[in-house]
Structure formats: structure tokens, C-alpha cells
N, CA, C, O and CB atoms as a CASP TS submission, in Angstrom:
PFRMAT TS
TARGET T0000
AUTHOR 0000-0000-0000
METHOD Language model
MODEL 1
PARENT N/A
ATOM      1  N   UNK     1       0.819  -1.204   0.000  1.00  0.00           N
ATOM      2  CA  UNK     1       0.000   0.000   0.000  1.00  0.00           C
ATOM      3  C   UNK     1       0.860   1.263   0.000  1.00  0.00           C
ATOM      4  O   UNK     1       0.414   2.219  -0.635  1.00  0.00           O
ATOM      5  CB  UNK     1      -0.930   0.001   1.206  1.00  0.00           C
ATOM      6  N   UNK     2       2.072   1.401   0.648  1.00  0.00           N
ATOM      7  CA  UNK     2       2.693   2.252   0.768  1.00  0.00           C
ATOM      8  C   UNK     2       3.414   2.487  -0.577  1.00  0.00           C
ATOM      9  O   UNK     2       3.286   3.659  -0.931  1.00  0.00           O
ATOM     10  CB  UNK     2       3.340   2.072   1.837  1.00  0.00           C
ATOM     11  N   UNK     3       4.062   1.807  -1.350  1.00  0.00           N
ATOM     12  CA  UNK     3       4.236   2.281  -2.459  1.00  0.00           C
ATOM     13  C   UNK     3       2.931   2.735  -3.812  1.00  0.00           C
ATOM     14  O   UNK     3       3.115   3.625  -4.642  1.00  0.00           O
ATOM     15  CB  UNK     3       5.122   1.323  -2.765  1.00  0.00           C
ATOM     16  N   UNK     4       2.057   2.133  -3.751  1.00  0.00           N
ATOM     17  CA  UNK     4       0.860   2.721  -3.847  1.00  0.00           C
ATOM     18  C   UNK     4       0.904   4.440  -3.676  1.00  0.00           C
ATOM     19  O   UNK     4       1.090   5.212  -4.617  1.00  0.00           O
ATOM     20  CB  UNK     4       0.001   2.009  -2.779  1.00  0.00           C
ATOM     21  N   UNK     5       0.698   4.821  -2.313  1.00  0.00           N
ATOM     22  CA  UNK     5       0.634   5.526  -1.803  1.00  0.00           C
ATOM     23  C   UNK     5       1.272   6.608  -2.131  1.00  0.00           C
ATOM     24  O   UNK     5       0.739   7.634  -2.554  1.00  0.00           O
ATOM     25  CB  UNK     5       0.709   5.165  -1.034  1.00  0.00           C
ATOM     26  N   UNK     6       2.780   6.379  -1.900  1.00  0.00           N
ATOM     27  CA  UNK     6       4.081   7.125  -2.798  1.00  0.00           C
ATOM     28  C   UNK     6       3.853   7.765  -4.021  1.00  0.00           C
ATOM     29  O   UNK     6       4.085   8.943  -4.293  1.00  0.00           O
ATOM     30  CB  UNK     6       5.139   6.157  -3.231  1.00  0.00           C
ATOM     31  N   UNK     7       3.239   6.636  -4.949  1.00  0.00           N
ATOM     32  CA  UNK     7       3.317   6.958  -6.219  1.00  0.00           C
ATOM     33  C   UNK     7       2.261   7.987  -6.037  1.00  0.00           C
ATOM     34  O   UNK     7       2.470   9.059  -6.605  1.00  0.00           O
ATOM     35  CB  UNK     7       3.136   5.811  -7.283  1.00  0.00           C
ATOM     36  N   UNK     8       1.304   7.876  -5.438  1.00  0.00           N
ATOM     37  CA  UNK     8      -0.355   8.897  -6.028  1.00  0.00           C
ATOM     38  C   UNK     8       0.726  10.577  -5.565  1.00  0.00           C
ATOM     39  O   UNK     8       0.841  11.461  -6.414  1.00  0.00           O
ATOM     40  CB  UNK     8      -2.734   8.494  -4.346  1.00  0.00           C
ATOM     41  N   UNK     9       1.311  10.698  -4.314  1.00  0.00           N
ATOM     42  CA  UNK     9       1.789  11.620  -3.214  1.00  0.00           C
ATOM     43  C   UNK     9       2.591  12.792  -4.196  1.00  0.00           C
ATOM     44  O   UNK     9       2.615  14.011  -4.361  1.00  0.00           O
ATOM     45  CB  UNK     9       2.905  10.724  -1.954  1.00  0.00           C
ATOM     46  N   UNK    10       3.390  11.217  -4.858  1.00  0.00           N
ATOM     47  CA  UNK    10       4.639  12.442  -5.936  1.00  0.00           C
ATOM     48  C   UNK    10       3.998  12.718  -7.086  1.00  0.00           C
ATOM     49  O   UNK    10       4.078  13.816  -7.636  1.00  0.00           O
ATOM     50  CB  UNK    10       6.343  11.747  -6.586  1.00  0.00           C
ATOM     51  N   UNK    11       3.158  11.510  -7.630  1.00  0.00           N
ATOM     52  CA  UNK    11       2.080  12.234  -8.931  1.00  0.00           C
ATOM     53  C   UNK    11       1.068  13.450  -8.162  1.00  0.00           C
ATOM     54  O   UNK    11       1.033  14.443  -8.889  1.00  0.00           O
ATOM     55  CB  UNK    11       0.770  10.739  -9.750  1.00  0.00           C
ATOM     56  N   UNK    12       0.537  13.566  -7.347  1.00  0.00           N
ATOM     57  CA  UNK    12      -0.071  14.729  -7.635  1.00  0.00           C
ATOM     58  C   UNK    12       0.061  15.908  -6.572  1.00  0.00           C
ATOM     59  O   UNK    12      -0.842  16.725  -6.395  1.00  0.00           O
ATOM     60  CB  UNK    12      -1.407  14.399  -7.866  1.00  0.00           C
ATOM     61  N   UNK    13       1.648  15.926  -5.665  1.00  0.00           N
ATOM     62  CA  UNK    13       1.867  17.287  -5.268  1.00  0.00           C
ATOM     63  C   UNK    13       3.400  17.438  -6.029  1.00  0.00           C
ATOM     64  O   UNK    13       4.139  18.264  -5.492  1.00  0.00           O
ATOM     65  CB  UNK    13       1.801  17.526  -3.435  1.00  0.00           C
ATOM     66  N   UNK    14       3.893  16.792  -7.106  1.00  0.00           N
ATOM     67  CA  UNK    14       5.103  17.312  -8.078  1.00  0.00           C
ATOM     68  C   UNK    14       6.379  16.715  -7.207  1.00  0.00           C
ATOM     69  O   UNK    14       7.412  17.326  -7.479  1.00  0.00           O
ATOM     70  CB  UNK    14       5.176  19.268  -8.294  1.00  0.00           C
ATOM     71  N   UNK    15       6.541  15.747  -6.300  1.00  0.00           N
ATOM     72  CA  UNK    15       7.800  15.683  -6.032  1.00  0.00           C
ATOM     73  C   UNK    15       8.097  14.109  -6.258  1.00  0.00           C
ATOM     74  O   UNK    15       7.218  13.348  -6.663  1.00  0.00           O
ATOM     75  CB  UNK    15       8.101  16.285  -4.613  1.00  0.00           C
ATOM     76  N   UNK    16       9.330  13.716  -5.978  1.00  0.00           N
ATOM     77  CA  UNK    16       9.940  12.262  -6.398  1.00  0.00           C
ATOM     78  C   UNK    16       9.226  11.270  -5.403  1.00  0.00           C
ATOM     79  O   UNK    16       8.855  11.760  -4.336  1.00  0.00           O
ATOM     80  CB  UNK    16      11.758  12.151  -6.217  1.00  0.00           C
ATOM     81  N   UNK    17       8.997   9.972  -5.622  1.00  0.00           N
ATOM     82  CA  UNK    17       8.686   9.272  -5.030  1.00  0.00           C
ATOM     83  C   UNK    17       9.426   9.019  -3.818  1.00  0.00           C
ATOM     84  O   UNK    17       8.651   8.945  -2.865  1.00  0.00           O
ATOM     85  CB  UNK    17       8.515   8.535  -5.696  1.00  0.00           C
ATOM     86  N   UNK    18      10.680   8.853  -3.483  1.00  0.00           N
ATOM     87  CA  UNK    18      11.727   8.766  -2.663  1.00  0.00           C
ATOM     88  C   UNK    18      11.509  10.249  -1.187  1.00  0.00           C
ATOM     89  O   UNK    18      11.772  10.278   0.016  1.00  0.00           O
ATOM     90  CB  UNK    18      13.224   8.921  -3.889  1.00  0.00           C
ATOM     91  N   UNK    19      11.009  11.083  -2.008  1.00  0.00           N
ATOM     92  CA  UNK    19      10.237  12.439  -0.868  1.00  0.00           C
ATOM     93  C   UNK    19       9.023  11.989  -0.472  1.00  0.00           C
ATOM     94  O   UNK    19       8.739  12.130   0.717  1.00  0.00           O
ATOM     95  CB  UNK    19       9.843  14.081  -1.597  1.00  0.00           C
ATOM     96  N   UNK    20       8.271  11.498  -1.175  1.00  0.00           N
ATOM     97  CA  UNK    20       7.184  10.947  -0.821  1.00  0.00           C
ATOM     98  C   UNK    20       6.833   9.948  -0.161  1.00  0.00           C
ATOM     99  O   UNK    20       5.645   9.850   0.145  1.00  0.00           O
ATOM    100  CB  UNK    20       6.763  10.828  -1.497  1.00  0.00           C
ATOM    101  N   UNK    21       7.788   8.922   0.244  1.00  0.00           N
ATOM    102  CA  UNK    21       8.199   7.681   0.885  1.00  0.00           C
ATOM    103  C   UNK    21       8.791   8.056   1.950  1.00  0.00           C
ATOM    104  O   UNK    21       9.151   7.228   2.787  1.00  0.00           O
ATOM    105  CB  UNK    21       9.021   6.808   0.156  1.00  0.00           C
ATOM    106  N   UNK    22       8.962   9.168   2.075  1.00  0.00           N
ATOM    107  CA  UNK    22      10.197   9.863   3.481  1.00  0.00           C
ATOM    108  C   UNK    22       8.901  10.772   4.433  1.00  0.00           C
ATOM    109  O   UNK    22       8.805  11.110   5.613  1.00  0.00           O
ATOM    110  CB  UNK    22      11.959  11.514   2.585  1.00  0.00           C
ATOM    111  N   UNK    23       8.139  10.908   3.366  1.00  0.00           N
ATOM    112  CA  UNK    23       6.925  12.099   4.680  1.00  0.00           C
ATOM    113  C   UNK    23       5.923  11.625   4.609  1.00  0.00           C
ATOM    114  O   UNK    23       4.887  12.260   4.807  1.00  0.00           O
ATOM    115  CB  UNK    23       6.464  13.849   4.434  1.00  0.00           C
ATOM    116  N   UNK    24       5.984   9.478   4.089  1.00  0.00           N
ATOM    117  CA  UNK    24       4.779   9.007   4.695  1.00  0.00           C
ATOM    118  C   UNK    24       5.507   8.147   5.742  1.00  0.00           C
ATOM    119  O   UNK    24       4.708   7.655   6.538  1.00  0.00           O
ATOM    120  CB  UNK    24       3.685   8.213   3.670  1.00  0.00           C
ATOM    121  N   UNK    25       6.769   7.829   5.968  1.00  0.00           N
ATOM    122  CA  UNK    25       7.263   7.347   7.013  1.00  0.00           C
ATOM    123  C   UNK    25       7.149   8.589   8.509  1.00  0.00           C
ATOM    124  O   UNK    25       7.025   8.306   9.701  1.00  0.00           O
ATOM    125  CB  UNK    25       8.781   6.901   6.472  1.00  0.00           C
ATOM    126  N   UNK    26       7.257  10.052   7.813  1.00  0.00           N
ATOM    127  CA  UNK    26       7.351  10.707   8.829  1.00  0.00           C
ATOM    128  C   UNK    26       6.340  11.154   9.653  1.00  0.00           C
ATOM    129  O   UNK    26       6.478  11.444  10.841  1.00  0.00           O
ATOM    130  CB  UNK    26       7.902  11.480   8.550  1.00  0.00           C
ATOM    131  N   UNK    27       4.943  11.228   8.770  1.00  0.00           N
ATOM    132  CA  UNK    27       3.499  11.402   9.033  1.00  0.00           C
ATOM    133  C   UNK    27       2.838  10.473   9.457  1.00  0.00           C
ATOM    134  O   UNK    27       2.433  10.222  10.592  1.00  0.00           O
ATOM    135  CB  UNK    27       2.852  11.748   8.104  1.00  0.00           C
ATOM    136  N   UNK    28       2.687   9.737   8.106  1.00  0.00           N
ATOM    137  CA  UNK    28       1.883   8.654   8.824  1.00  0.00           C
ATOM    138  C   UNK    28       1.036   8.352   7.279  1.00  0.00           C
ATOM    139  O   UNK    28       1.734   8.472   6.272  1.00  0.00           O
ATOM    140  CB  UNK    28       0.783   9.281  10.460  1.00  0.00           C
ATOM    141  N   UNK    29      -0.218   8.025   7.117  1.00  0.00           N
ATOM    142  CA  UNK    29      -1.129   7.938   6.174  1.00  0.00           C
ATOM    143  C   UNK    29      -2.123   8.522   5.803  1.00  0.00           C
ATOM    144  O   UNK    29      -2.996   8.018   5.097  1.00  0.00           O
ATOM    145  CB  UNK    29      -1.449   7.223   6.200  1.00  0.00           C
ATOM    146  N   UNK    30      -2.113  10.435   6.524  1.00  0.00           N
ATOM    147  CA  UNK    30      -3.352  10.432   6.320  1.00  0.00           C
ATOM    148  C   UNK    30      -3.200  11.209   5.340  1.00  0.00           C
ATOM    149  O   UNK    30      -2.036  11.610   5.321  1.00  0.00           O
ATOM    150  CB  UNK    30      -4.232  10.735   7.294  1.00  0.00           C
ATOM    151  N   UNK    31      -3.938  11.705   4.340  1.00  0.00           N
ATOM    152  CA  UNK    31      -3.930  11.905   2.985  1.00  0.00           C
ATOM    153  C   UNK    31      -3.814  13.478   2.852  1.00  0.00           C
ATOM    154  O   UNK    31      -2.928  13.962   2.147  1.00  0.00           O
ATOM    155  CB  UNK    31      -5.215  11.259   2.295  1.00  0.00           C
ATOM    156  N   UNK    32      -4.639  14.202   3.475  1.00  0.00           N
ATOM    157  CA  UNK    32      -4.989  16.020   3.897  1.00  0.00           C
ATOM    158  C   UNK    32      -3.370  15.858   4.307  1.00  0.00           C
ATOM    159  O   UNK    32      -2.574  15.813   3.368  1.00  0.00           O
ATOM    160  CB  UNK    32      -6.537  16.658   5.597  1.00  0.00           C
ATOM    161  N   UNK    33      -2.945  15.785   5.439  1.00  0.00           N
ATOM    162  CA  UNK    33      -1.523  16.015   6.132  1.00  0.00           C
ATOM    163  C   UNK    33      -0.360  15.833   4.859  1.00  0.00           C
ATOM    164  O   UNK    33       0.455  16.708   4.566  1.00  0.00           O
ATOM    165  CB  UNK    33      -1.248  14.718   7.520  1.00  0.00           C
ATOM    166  N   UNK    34      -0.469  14.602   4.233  1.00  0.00           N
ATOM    167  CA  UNK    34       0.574  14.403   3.236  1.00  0.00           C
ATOM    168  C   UNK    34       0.831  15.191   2.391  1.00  0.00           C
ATOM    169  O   UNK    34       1.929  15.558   1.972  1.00  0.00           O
ATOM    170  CB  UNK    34       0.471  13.501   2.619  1.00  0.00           C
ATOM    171  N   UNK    35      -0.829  15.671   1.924  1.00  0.00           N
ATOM    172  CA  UNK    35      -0.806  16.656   0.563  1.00  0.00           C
ATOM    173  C   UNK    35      -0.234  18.003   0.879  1.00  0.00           C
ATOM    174  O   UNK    35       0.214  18.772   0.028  1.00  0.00           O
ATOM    175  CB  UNK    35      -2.351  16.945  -0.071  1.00  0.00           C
ATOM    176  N   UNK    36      -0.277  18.207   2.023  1.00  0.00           N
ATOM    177  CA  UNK    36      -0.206  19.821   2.363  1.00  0.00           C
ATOM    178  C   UNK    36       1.418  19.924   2.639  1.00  0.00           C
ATOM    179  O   UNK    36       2.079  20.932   2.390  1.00  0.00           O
ATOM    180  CB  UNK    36      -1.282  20.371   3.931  1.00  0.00           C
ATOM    181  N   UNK    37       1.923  18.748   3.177  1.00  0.00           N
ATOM    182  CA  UNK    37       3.642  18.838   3.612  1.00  0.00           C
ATOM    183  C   UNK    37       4.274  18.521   2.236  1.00  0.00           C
ATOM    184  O   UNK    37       5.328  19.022   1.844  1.00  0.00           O
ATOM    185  CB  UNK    37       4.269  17.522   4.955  1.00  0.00           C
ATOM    186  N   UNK    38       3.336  17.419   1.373  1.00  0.00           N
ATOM    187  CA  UNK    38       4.218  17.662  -0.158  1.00  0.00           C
ATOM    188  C   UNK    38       4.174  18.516  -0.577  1.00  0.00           C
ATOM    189  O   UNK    38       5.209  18.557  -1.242  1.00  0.00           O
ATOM    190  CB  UNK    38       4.041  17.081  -1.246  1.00  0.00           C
ATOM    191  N   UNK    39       3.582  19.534  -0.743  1.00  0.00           N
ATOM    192  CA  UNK    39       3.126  20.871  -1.210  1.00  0.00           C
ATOM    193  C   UNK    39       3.917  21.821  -1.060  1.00  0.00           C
ATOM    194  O   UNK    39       4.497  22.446  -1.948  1.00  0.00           O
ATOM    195  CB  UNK    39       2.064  21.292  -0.688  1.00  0.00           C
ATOM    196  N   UNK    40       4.006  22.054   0.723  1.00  0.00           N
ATOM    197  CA  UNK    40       5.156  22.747   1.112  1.00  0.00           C
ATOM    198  C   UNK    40       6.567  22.633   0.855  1.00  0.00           C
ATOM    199  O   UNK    40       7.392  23.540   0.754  1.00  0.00           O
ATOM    200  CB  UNK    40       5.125  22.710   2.117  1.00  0.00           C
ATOM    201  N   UNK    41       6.763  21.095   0.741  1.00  0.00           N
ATOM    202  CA  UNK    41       7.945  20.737   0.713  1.00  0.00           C
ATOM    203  C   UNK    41       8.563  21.151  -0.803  1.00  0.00           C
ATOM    204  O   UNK    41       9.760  21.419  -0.907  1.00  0.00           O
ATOM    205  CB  UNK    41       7.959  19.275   1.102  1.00  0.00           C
ATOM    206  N   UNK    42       7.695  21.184  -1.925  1.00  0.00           N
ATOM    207  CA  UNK    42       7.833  21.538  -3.672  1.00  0.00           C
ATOM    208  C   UNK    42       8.282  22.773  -3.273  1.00  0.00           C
ATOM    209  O   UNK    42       9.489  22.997  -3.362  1.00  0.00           O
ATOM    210  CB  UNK    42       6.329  21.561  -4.886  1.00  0.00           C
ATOM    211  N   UNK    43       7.360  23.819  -2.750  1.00  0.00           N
ATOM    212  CA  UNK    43       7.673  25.240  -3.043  1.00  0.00           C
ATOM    213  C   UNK    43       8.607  25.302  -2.341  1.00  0.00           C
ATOM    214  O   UNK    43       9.384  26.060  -2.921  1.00  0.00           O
ATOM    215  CB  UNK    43       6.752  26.301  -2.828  1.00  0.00           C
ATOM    216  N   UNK    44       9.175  24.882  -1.159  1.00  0.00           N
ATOM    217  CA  UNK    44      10.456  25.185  -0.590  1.00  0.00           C
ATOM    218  C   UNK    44      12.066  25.009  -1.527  1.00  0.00           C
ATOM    219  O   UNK    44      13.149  25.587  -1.442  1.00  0.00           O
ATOM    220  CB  UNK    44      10.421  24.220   0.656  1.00  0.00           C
ATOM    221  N   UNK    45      11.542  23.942  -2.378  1.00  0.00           N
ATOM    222  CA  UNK    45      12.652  23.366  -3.125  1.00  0.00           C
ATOM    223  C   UNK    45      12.781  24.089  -4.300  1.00  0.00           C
ATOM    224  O   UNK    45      13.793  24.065  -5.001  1.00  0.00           O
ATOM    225  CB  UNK    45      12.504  21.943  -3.425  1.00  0.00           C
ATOM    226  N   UNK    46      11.674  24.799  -4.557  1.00  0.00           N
ATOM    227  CA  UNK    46      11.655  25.202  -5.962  1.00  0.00           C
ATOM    228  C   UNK    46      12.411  26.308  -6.160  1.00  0.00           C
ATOM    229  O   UNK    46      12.168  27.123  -5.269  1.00  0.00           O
ATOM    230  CB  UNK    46      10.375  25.454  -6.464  1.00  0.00           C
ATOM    231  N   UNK    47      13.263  26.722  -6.973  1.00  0.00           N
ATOM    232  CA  UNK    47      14.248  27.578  -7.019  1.00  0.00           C
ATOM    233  C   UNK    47      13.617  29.055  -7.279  1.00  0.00           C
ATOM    234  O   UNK    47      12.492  28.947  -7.767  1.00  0.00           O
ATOM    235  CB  UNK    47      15.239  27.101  -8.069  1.00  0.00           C
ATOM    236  N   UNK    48      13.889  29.958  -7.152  1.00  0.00           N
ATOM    237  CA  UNK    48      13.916  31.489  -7.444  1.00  0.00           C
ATOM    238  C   UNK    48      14.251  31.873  -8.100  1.00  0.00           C
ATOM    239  O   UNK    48      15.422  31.686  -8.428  1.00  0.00           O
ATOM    240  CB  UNK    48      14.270  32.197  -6.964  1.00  0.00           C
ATOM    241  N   UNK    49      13.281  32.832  -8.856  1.00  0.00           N
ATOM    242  CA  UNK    49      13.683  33.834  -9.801  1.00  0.00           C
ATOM    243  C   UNK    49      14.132  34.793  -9.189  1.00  0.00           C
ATOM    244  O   UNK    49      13.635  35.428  -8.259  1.00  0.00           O
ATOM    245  CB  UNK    49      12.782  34.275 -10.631  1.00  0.00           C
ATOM    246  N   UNK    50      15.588  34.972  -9.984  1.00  0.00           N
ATOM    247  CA  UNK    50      16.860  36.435  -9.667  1.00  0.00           C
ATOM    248  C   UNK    50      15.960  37.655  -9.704  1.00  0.00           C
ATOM    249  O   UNK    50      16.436  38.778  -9.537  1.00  0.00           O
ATOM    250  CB  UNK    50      18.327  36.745 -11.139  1.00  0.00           C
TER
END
């Protein structure tokens, strides 16, 4: 289930499965919580315009 899981996490908040496998070990399973820390976690990573 958990790779399941992974896959839906990085398909639909934009990050790698391997991030997504790391903040359902760190969370847990619930789906609202996951989406919102993958979310955060994209825009944090996402680089800046100069």
C-alpha cells in the first residue's frame, strides 16, 4: 500500500517518489496532512527567480 501511496503523493503534489516515501514514514497515512507537507515541501525546493 505504501508504495501505492508514494506513487499517487509524488504524482499529484510534483515531487519524487523517494520524498514521498520519506513524509509518509514521517506522518503517517493520512492523505490532507501528506498533501499539504508535499506541497510545502515543492515550493520550498523550488528555485527562485533572480
Amino acid at each position: 500500500m505504501t508504495d501505492f501511496q508514494a506513487q499517487f503523493l509524488a504524482k499529484e503534489a510534483g515531487i519524487t517518489e523517494a520524498q514521498a516515501r520519506e513524509l509518509i514514514e514521517l506522518i503517517g497515512t493520512d492523505r490532507a496532512s501528506l498533501l499539504r507537507e508535499a506541497r510545502l515541501l515543492k515550493a520550498r525546493l523550488k528555485p527562485r527567480d533572480a
